[in-house]
N, C-alpha and C positions, 0 to 999 in steps of 0.2 A: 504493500500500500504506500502509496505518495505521501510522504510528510507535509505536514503544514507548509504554506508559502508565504507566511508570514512571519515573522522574527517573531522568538517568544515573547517579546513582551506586551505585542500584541497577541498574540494567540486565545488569551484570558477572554477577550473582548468577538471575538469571533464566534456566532453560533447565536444560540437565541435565548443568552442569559438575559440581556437589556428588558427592562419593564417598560423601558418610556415606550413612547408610539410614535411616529413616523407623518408628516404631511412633505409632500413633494411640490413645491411649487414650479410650474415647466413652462416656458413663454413660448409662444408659436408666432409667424406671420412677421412681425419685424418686431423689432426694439422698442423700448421706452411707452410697451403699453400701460404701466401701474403695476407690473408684478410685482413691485416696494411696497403701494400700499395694499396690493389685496393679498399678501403678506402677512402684512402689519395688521390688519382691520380682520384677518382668520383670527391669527393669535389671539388680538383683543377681545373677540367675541369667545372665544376658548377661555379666554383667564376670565372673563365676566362673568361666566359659568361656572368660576370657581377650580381652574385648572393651574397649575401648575405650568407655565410654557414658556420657551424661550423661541429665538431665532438665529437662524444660520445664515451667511448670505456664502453662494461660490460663487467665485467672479474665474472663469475661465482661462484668463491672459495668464504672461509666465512672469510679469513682473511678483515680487517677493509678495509686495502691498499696495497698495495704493500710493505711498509718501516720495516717493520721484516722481510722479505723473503731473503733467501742466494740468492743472485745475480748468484752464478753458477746452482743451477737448474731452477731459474724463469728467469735469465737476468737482463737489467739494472733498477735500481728503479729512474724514470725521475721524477724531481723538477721540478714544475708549478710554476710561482710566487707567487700566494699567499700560498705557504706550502706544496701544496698537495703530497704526494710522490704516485707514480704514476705508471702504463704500461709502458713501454717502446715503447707501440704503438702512445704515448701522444707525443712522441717525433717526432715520424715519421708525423704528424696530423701536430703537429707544424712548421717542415721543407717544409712539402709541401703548407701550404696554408697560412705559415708566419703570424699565427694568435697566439696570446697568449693565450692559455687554463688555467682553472680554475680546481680544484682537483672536484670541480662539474661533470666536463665530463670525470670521471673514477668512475662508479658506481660499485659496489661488492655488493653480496649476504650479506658479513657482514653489509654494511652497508645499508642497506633497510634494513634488519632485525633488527637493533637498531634501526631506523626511528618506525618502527613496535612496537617496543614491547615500547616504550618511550613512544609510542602514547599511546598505553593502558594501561600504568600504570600510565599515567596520567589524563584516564577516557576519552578519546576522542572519543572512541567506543560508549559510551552509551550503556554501557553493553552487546554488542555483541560478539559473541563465534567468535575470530578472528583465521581468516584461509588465505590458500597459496590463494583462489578463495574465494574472491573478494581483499581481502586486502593488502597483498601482492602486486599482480600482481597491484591494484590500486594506492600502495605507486611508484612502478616502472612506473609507466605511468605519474604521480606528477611529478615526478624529472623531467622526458624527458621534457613536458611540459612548466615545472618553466623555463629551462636552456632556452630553445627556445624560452619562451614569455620572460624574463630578456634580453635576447641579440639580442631582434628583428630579429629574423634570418629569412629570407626566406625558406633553408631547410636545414634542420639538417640529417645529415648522421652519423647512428648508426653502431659502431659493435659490434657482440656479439662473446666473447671469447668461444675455445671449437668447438666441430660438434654437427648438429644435432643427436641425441640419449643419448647427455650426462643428466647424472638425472638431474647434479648442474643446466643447462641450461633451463629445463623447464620454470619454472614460467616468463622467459622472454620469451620466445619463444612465451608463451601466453597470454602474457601483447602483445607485437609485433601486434599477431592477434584482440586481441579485439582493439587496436588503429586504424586498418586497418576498425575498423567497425566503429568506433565513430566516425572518423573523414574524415571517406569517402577513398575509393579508389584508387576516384583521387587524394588523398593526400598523397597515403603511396605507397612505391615502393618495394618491397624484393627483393634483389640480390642475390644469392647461389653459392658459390664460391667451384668451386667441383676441382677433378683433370682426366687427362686422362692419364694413365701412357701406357708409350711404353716398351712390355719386350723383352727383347732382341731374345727368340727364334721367336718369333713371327715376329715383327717388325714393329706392328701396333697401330697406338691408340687404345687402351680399352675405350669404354664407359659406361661399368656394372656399376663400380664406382658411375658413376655418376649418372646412372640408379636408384638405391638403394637408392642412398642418397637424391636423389627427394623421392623417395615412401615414406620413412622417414617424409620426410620435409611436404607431404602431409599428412601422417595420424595426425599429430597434428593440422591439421585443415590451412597448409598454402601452397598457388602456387606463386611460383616464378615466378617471371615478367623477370627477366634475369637471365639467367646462364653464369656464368666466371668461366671459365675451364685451368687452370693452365696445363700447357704442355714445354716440353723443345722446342718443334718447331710447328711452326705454327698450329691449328686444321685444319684437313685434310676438303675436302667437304662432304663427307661420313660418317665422326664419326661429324660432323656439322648435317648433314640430321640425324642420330642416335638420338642423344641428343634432335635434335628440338622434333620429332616425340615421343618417349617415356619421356622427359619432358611436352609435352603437353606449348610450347611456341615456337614463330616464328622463323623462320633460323637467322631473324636479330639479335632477339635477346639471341644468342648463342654466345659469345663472346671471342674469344680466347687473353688469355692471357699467352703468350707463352716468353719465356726468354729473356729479353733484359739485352745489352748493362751496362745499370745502373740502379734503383730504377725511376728514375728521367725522364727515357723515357718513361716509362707505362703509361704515362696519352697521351702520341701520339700514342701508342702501339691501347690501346683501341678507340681511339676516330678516328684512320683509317678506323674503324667496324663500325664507328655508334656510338658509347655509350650515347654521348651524344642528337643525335635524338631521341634513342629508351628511355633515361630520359626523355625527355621533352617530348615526345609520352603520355608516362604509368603518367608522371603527368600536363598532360598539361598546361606544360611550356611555354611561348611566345618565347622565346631564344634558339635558340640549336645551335648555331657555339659559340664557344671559337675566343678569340681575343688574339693569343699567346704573344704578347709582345716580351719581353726579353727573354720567357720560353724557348724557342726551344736551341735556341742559348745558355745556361745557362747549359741547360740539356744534351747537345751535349759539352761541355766543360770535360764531366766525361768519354768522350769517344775518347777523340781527344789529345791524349799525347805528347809531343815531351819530350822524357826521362823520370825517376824516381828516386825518395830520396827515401832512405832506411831508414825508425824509426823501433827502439828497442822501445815497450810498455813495460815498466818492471814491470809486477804487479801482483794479489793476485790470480785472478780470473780468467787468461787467457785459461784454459782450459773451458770458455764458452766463444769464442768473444763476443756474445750479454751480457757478464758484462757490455760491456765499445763499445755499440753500437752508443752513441752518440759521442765519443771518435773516433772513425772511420769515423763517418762521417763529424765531425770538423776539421779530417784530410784529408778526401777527397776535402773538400770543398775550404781545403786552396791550397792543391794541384792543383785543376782543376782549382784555378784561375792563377795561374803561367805558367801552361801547361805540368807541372809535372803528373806525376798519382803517390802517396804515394804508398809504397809496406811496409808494416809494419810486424813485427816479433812480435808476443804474446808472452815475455819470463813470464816465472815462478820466480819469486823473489827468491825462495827456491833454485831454483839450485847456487844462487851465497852465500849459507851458508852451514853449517855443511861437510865445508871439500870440495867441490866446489868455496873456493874465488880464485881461480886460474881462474878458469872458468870466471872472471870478464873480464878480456882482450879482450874477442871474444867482446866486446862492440866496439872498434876500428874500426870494421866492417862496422859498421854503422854511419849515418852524422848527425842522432840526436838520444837523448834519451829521453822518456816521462814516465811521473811515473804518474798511475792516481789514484783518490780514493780510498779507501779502510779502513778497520779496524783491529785490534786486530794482538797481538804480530806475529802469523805464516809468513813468509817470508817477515818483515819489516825490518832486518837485511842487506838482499840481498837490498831489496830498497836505503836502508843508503846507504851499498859498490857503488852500480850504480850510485847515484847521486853525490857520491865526486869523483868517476870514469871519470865522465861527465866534472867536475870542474878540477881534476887536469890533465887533457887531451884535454881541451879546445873544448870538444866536446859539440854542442848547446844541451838544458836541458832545458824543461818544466814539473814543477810540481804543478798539481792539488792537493787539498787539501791535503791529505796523500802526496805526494808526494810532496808538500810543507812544511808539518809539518817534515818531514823523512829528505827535504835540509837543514835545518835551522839545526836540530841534529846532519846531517853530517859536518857542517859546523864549531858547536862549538866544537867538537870532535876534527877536522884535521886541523882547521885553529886558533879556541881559546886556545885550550889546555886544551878543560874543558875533563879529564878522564872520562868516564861511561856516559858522558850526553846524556836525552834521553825524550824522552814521558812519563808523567806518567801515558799514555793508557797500555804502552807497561813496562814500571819499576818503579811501585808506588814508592819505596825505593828510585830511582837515585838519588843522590847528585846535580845532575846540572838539575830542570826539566824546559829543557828550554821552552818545551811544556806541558801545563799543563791543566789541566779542565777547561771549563768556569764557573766560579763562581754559576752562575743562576742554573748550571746544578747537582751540588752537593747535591743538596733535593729531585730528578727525578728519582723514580723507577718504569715507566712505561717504557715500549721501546720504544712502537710505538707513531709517530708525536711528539715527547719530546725532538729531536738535536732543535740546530738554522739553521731552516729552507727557504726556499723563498729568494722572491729578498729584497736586502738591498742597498741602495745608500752607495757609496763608494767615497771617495774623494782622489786625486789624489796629489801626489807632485807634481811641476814645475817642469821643468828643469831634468827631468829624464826620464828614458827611459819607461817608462809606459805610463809619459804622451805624449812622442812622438806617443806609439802605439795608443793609444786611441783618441787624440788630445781634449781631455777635460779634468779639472777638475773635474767634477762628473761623474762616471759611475753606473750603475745598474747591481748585478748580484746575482745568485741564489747561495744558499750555503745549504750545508747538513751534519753537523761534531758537534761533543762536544766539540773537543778540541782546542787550539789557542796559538800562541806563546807566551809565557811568559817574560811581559816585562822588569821584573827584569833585563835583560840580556840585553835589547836593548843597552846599552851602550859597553856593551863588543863585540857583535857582529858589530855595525857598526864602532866602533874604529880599526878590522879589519878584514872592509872593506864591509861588506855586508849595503846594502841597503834596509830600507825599506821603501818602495814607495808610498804606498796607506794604508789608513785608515778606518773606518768605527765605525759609534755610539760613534760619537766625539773622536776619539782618542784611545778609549776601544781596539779595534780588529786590528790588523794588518792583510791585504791582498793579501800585495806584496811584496815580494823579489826578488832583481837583483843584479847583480855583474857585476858593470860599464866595468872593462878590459879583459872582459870575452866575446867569440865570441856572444854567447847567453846564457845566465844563469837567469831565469827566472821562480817564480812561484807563486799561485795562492790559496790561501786561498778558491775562490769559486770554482764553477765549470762552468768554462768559455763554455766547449762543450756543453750547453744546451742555449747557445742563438747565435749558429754558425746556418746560413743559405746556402743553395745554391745559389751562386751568390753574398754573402752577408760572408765571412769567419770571424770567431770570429778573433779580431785581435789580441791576444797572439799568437792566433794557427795560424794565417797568418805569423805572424814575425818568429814563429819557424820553420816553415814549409821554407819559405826566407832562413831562417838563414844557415838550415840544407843543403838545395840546391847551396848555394857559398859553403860549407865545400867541 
């Protein structure tokens, strides 16, 4: 008999000890239909029932993570607390089921493959000729596994980045099916998230699409238990009959998932159909009604306005909003608690340089300005102009990292008199660098995972207006940057008049900066948008979001 193809120390994990249960999330027909949130809005209605759940995202590609990818072709790279740099789906996972995720639950082809190949240069094979079948696809069934027996989950709902047909996606695809056989049936669920588009000469739902993208999904050996069919308005009953019929699954469950409102209503959207019977159906589940709570009412907040604040996002990457998609949604969040709906402008920091500083004024327009992360010299000029634009026009001002390091530069420039001073990201040479390298980071020639990363306890001054927002002394937040204010300089700048409010790693890192007689002048060393909730708004972005709305 053939030995295990797995290294022992997976071997334990192999077979069908795992309690948890299994949902499969599979995208068909092209990209960026909402697999993130009907995802996130399964889970949600899963744990509202009282479950136990977490979420996985696979992103296909062989990069390690996310954390070298340009932000405007991948989108935002989301910080987990322990480091991981991440999807941007990790964020979406995070807001809807208020669970903190681990860089664990963002797997990549790169990283199974270094699992893989670590294993057998370290003799863990037992000298077998290591292939995509069995080893591979066995490292990928491990991880699932480990994540789900490590955090006692009842059921873990996976998604896989990409449509079925993409090559990168195979070997999950068919890790997916053999887990459906190890550990039974009743334990694993596949969702196929298709679309039905309407063209306009026609005026009808299409269901080919989705036709195809099932025939696909079957010839690699897999039948979806549900179909979620993305549509601008409701599935009709006839392209419902269609899809049952040439899917080879019940009318129930055929599930229209048609435009709502907000992100945030999709988990009432579906769970009108059934979603969650036809779950607990296909896994037999004890539970299938959700106990909404607060949710409804939370979720109906992003849809229920009385007025709008207008923010200017002044930043690097605006020609993808998903750069600074949690950034959006920490302004949503603070909005919909007020009753506000935020309407925010993606400016280009470049337009306010090379002979556009005139162009600064249209800021006036607006009742707040936000400057978020970002890196490297191209349009951090315009950032500097906007942020002392913000200050000497008493216009409210939050700045994340970059946008925190950019106020502090504007600041010794136009309020200390330091001439040229600046980042030495942005001008190794400056004479005044009041932001400068972190120490630790000056021996780091690798890119990826090598910023200071994750959540860091942050301690708070009294009596300032941080620790009014926060109403603690220690706070926890996640950060993702090389560079840090340089304290040389602390004496000049707070002699006039900047504040700096919060700390971190005894004193080492400054966090926060405010400007007492200032309507809102405020920013932030971490990246406060990645621990904002619905119903739960980060409180910088609560206060600036306030702030912006008396202006």
């Amino acid at each position: 008999m053939q030995s295990s193809t797995l290294p022992p120390q997976q071997q334990k994990n192999n077979g069908r000890s795992s309690s948890s249960k299994f949902i499969f999330v599979i995208g068909g027909v092209m990209s960026g239909l909402g697999k993130g949130v009907t995802t996130s809005s399964t889970a949600r209605l899963l744990q509202l029932a009282g479950y136990k759940v977490s979420c996985v995202k696979i992103d296909p590609y062989v990069n390690y993570d996310a954390g070298t990818m340009n932000p405007v072709a991948h989108g935002e790279v989301f910080v987990t607390d322990d480091g991981g740099e991440c999807d941007m789906d990790i964020g979406n996972y995070e807001r809807f089921i208020d669970t903190s995720m681990t860089k664990d639950h963002n797997i990549t082809t790169g990283r199974i493959y270094m699992d893989v190949i670590a294993a057998e240069r370290e003799g863990k094979y037992l000298g077998q000729c290591v292939q995509i079948i069995p080893h591979v696809t066995d490292a990928i069934k491990a991880n699932l596994r480990r994540i789900a027996e490590k955090e006692k989950l009842d059921i873990m709902v996976v998604e896989c980045g990409g449509t079925v047909g993409d090559i990168e996606s195979l070997p999950f695809l068919e890790a997916f099916r053999q887990m459906a056989l190890e550990v039974g049936r009743q334990n694993t669920l596949f969702i196929h998230v298709t679309l039905a588009p309407v063209l306009d000469v026609v005026g009808e739902q299409k269901t080919k699409p989705t036709q195809h993208s099932v025939q696909e999904l079957r010839r690699i050996g897999i039948q979806p238990d549900i179909i979620a069919v993305r549509c601008k308005t409701p599935l009709t009953p006839d392209a419902r009959r269609k899809i049952s019929l040439f899917a080879s699954v019940e009318q129930q469950n055929v599930i229209s998932c048609h435009d709502a409102p907000s992100i945030y209503k999709v988990p009432e959207v579906i769970e009108s159909q059934g979603m969650l019977k036809v779950v607990s159906q296909g896994l037999s589940l004890k539970r299938s009604k959700p106990k909404w709570g607060d949710w409804k009412k939370v979720a109906s907040s992003f849809s229920n306005y009385d007025g709008s604040v207008r923010i200017a996002v002044v930043g690097k990457y605006v020609t993808l909003p998903d750069s600074y998609v949690s950034v959006y949604h920490a302004l949503s969040h603070a909005g919909a608690g007020i009753g506000k709906k935020v309407e925010i402008d993606w400016i280009d920091s470049e337009k306010f340089e090379n002979g556009g500083e005139k162009k600064i004024a249209s800021l006036k327009e607006y009742q707040g300005v936000l400057a978020p992360g970002g890196f490297g010299k191209r349009g951090s000029e315009g950032i500097i102009s906007a942020a002392n634009f913000a200050r000497e026009n008493n216009i409210p001002y939050l700045g994340i990292c970059f946008g925190f390091q950019l106020a502090i530069v504007a600041f010794a420039r136009h309020v200390c008199g330091m001439a040229g001073a600046n980042s030495t990201e942005l001008d190794p040479h400056t004479k005044n660098p009041v932001v400068d390298f972190m120490p630790e980071q000056r021996n780091v020639h690798d890119m990826g995972g090598t910023m200071r990363l994750g959540g860091h306890n942050i301690a708070v001054a009294p009596k300032t207006l941080a620790h009014r927002l926060y109403g603690a002394t220690t706070i926890r937040r996640r950060h993702r940057h090389r560079y840090e204010f340089n304290q040389n300089y602390l004496d000049a700048v707070t002699k006039a008049g900047l504040v700096l409010s919060a700390h971190s790693d005894s004193g080492r890192r400054m966090e926060i900066l405010e400007i007492p007689d200032h309507k809102f002048y405020f920013a932030v060393q971490y990246h406060a948008e990645f621990s904002s909730r619905p119903g739960k708004p980060e409180q910088a972005f609560d206060a600036f979001v306030k702030a912006a709305a008396r202006s």
